[in-house]
C-alpha positions as CSV (number, residue, x, y, z in Angstrom):
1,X,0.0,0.0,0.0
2,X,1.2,3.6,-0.8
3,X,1.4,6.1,2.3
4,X,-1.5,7.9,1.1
5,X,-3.8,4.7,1.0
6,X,-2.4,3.7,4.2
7,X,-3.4,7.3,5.5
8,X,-6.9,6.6,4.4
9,X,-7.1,2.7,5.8
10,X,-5.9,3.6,9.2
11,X,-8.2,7.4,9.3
12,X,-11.3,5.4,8.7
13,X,-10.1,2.0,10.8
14,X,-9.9,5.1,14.0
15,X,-13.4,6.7,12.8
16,X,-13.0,9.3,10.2
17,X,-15.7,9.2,7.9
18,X,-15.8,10.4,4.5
19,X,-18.6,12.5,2.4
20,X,-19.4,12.5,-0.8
21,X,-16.8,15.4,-1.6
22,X,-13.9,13.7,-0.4
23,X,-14.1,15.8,3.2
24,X,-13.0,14.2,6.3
25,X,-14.1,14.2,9.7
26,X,-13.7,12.2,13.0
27,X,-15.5,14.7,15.7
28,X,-18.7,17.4,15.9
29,X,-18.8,20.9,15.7
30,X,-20.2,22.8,18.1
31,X,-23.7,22.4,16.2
32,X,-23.2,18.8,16.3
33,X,-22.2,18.1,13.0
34,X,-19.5,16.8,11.6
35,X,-16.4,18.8,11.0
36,X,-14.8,18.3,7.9
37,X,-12.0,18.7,6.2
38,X,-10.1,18.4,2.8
39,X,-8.6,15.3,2.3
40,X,-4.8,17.2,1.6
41,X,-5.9,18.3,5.2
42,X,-6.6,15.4,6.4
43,X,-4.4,14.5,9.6
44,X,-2.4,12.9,10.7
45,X,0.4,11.1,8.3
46,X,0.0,7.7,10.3
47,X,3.2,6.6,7.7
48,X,5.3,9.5,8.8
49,X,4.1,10.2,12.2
50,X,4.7,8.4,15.3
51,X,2.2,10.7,17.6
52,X,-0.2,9.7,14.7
53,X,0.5,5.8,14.9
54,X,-0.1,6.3,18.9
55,X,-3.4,7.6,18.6
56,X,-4.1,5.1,16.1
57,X,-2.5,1.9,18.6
58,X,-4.6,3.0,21.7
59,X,-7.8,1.7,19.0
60,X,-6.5,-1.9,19.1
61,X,-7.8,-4.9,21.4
62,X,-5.9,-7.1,23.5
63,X,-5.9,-9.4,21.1
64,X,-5.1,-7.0,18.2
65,X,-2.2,-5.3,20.6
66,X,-0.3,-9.0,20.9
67,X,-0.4,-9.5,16.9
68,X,0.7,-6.1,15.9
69,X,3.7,-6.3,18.6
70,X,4.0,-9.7,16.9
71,X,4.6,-8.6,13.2
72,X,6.6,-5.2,14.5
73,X,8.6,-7.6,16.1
74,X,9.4,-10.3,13.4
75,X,9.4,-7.6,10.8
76,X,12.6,-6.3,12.5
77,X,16.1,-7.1,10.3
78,X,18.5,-6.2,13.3
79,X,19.3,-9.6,14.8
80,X,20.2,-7.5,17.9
81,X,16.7,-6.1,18.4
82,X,14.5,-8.9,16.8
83,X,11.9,-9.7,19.4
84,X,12.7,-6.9,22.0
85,X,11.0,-4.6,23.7
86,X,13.9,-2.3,22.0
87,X,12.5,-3.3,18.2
88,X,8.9,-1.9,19.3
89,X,10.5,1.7,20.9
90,X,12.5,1.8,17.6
91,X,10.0,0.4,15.1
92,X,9.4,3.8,12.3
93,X,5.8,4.7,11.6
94,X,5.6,3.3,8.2
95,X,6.4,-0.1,9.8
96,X,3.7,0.3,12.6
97,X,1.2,1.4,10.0
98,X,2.1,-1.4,8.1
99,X,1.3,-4.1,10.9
100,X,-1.7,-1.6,12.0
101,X,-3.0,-2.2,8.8
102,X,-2.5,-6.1,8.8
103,X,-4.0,-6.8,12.3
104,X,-6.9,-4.8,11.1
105,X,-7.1,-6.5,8.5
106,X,-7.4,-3.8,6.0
107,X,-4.1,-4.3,4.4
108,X,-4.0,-4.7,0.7
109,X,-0.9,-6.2,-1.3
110,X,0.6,-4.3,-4.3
């Protein structure tokens, strides 16, 4: 998946909703209605952006928390750091977005 469809997965697996004019929201207004926003506004950069990949981890189960830990883990190259608590610290967002995406279930193959 490309960082942009990655972006999109991950904003609507953490409840962003889109309309019908490509605007994004995920809270109200202070009327009560959806606040949205251009999709080139559309935050956070969950394949760039570790605060973004937080927000986006505290939405996982249990059982969703030990698989993604599980594929951050195994998808680690360093011998060194290969299932340590040091390859989740130092895992980049693109690879937590990637095993986000795969727990989920929403990831698709290229």
């Amino acid at each position: 998946m490309t960082d942009a469809e990655i972006r999109i997965a991950i904003a609507e697996a953490c409840g962003w909703v889109c309309d019908e004019k490509g605007y994004w929201s995920n809270k109200l207004d202070r009327y009560g209605k959806p606040a949205w926003y251009p999709l080139k506004g559309l935050n956070p950069d969950y394949a760039k952006d570790l605060n973004a990949m937080n927000e986006a981890e505290k939405t996982l189960t249990d059982e969703e928390w030990d698989g993604y830990s599980c594929l951050i883990y195994n998808a680690e190259n360093d011998p060194e750091l290969k299932a340590t608590n040091k390859a989740m610290i130092h895992a980049p967002a693109r690879r937590r977005a990637e095993a986000f995406c795969r727990v989920k279930g929403i990831w698709k193959e290229t």
